[in-house]
N, C-alpha and C positions, 0 to 999 in steps of 0.2 A: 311227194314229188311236186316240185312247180313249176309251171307256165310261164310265171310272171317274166317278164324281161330286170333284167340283175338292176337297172335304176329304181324299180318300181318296187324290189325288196323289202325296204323298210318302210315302203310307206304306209301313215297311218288314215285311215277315213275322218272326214270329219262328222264329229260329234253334237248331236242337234241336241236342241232342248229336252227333257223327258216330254214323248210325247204320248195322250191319253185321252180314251173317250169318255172317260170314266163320267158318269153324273155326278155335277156338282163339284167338279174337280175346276178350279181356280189355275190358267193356265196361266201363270206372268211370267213365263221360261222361253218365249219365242217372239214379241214383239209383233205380235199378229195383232189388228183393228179388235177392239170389241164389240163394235158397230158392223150391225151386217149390212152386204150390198145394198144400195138407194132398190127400189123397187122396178125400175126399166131395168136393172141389169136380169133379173131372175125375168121377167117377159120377154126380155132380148133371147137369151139361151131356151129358152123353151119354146119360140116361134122359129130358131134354127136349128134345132133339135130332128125335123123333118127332112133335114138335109144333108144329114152325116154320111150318108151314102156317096159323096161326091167330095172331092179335093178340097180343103181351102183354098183360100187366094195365098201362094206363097209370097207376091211381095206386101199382105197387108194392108193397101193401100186405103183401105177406108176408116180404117184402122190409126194408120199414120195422117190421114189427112185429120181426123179426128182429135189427135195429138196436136196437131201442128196449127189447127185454126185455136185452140185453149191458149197453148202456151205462145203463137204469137211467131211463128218462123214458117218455113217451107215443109211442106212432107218429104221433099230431099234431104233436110237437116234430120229427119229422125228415122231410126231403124227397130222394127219391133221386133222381139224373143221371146225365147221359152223362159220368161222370168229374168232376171237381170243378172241370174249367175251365169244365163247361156251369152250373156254381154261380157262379164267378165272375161269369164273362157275363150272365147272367142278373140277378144281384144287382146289376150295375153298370146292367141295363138298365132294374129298379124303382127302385132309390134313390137315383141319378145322373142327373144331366144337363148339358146345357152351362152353366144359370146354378145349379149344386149341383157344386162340385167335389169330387175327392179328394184327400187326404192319403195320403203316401205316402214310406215312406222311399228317400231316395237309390239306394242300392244293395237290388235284393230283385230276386224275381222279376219276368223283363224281358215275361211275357206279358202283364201289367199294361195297359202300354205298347201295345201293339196292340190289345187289348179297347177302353180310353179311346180309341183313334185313330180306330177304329170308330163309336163310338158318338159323338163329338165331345163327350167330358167330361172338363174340362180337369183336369190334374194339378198338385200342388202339392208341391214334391219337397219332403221337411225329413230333411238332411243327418245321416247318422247320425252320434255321439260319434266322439271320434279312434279311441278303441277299439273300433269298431263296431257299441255299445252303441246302444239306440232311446231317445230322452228321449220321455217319454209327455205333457211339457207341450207340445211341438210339435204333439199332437194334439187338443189341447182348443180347438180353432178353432170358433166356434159356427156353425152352418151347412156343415158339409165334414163329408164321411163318410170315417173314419177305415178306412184299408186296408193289414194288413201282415200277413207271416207270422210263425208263432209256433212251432218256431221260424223263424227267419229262416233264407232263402234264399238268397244262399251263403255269409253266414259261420257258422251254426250257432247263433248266439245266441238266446237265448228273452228276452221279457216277462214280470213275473212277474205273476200273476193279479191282486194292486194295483191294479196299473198299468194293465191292461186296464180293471178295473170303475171305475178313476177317469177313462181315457178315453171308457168308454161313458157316465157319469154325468154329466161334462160339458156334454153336449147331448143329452137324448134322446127331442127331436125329429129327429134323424137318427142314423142305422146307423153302428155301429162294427162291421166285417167281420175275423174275425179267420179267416184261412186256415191250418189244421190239417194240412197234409198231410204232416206229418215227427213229431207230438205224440208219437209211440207209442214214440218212440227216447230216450225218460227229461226230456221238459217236464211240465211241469204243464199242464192241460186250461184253459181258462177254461168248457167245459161246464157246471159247478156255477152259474155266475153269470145262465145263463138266467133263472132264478127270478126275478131281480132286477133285470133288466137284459132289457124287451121289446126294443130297440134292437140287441142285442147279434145279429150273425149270425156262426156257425161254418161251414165249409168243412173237408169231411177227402175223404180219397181212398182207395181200397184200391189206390193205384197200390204205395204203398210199402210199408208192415207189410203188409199185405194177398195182397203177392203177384201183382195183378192186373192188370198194367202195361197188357195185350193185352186185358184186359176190356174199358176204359173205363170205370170205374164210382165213382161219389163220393156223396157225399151232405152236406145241409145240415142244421143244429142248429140251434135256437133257442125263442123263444115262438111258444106256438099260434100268434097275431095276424100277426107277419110272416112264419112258411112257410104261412101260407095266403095271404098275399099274394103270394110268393114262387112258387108254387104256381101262382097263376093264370095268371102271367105264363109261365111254363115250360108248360102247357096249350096256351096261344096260341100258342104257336112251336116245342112239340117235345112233341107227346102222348105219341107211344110213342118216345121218344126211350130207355130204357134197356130191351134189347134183352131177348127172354123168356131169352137163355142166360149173358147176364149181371146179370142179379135169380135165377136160377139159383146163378151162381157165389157169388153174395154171400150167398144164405140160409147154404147149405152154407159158408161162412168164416166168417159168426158165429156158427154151431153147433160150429164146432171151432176157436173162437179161440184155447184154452190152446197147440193147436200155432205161432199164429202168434205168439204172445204170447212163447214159447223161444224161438222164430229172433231176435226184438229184442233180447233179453238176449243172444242171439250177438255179433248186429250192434254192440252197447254195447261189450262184450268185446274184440270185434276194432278195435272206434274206438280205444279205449284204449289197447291194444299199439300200433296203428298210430302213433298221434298220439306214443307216446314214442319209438319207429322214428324217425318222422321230423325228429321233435326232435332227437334223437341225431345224424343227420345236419347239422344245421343250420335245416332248415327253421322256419321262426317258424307256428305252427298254431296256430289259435283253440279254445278251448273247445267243443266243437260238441255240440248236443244233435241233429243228426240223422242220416240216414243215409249221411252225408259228412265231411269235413275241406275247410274252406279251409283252404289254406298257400301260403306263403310263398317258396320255393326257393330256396338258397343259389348259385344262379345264371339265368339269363334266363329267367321259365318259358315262353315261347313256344319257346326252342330247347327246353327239356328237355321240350313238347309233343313233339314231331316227335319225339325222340329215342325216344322210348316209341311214337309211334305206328311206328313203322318195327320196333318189335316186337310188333305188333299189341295193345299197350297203350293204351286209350284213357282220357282223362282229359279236364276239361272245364278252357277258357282264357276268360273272358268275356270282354264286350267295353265292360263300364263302366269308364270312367276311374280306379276308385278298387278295381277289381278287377286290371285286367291285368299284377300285380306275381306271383297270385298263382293256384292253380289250386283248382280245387274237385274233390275226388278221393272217390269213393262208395265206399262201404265193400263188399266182398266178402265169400266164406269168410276162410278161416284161409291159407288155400293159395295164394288170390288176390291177397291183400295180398302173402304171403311173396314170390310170384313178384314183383311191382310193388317191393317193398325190396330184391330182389336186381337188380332193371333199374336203378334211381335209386341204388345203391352203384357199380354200377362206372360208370356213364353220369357224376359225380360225379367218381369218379377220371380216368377217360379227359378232362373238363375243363379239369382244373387245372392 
């Protein structure tokens, strides 16, 4: 017997990375930092740690003022959450519905997909370029709220800022949602276009540059007008939803942003090396602005999954049609890569 309500019948959960504590287990299946928090963040949570006994502050404020003096706007422009998927959600919960659809590219982030399933707001897939470039006329559909990562989520490609203010400009009487959670790894922001653009909403995470995977901790950009509408909506369904020791963790990381800010130019560094590694080898790798590689594999990537996870390598295999040729591999140290190039060199030979 079921409960479920009959829309919610087939839905399927989404499916995260293999996740494991294993020692020595090489995790490049979830796009998590391999740099831990700067050092104030672990004193920040341990000096608030005596205070769990009392509420947080649910509008955040010290939190968003912290946000707001870095990136250079108002603490009225930004809204914190429980990670940036409680932004999504959220956003999909104000400025969607079943007769206001989404746009949405073919291949991206598959949690999209169960948010919309949820909430019963239909999606409208527009098929990315052969190159897996986004065409931004597919998004100037008048009435449909425009929804995609920037960059994009698993092939690494970005939007360029154009592109975006001519999607928002398009229509705006409805939200163009531009989900941030990789921008720090050498995109351009569309940040700047708030001014110009009330319609326009941002979505970032400190899952990634941040460091903060175990936080859950995100936050939303935009004009006054809709994070306060945005806002309301997040009140009514998750007051103290960002926890007092992760609005903790996040003052303390935007006060010591320059440390996070080096770990990215690492992370850039080793994309780099890596992507001609694996060129080298054969592999066909996109351009990636974030903190992964899609590729390609000069043979089946599902067996060269296994292959690597049998040496506690993990890597991620999607499971879109127009993905499963190739794998989506997160960038580590220097050391972590090296190991994963010496696993796929002889796993390679032993193939052939």
């Amino acid at each position: 017997m079921s409960f479920l309500m009959p829309r919610l019948s087939g839905l399927s959960p989404y499916v995260p990375g293999t996740h494991t504590e294993e020692e020595g287990a090489l995790r490049l299946n979830s796009n998590e930092s391999p740099y831990p928090p700067s050092p104030g963040v672990s004193e920040a949570v341990a000096a608030g740690a005596g205070d769990l006994n009392l509420y947080n502050d649910p509008d955040c404020m010290l939190l968003r003022g912290a946000i707001a003096e870095r990136l250079g706007v108002k603490p009225q422009n930004v809204m914190a959450a429980n990670g940036s998927d409680q932004v999504l959600l959220l956003a999909m919960t104000a400025f969607a519905d079943a007769g206001y659809p989404i746009a949405l590219p073919d291949l991206t982030y598959s949690y999209y997909d169960d948010f919309a399933a949820v909430l019963g707001i239909p999606l409208l897939r527009k098929p990315l370029r052969e190159d897996f470039t986004l065409d931004a006329e597919d998004y100037k559909q008048p009435g449909v709220m425009a929804l995609f990562p920037n960059p994009n989520a698993p092939t690494g490609l970005a939007v360029s800022p154009g592109d975006i203010r001519a999607i928002a400009k398009a229509d705006e009487g409805r939200v163009c949602l531009v989900d941030e959670a990789y921008v720090d790894f050498g995109c351009a922001s569309a940040l700047p276009l708030i001014a110009e653009c009330p319609n326009l909403l941002i979505t970032r995470t400190f899952s990634k540059s941040g460091s903060l995977a175990g936080a859950r901790l995100g936050y939303a950009l935009g004009a006054e007008g809709i994070i306060e509408e945005l806002s309301r909506v997040r009140s009514a369904t998750d007051l103290y939803g960002v926890s007092r020791m992760a609005q903790a963790a996040g003052i303390a990381a935007m006060r010591e942003w320059p440390y996070y800010e080096a770990n990215c130019r690492r992370i850039e560094e080793t994309r780099g090396r890596t992507t001609e590694h694996l060129r080298a080898l054969g592999f066909e790798v996109l351009p990636s602005l974030g903190n992964f590689v899609f590729a390609k594999p000069p043979m089946d990537a599902a067996l060269l999954q296994r292959r690597l996870a049998a040496e506690s390598i993990y890597v991620r295999r999607l499971s879109a049609p127009r993905a499963l040729g190739r794998l989506r591999i997160t960038i580590g140290t220097d050391a972590d890569m090296d190991r994963l190039l010496r696993a796929i060199t002889r796993i390679l030979e032993e193939e052939r």
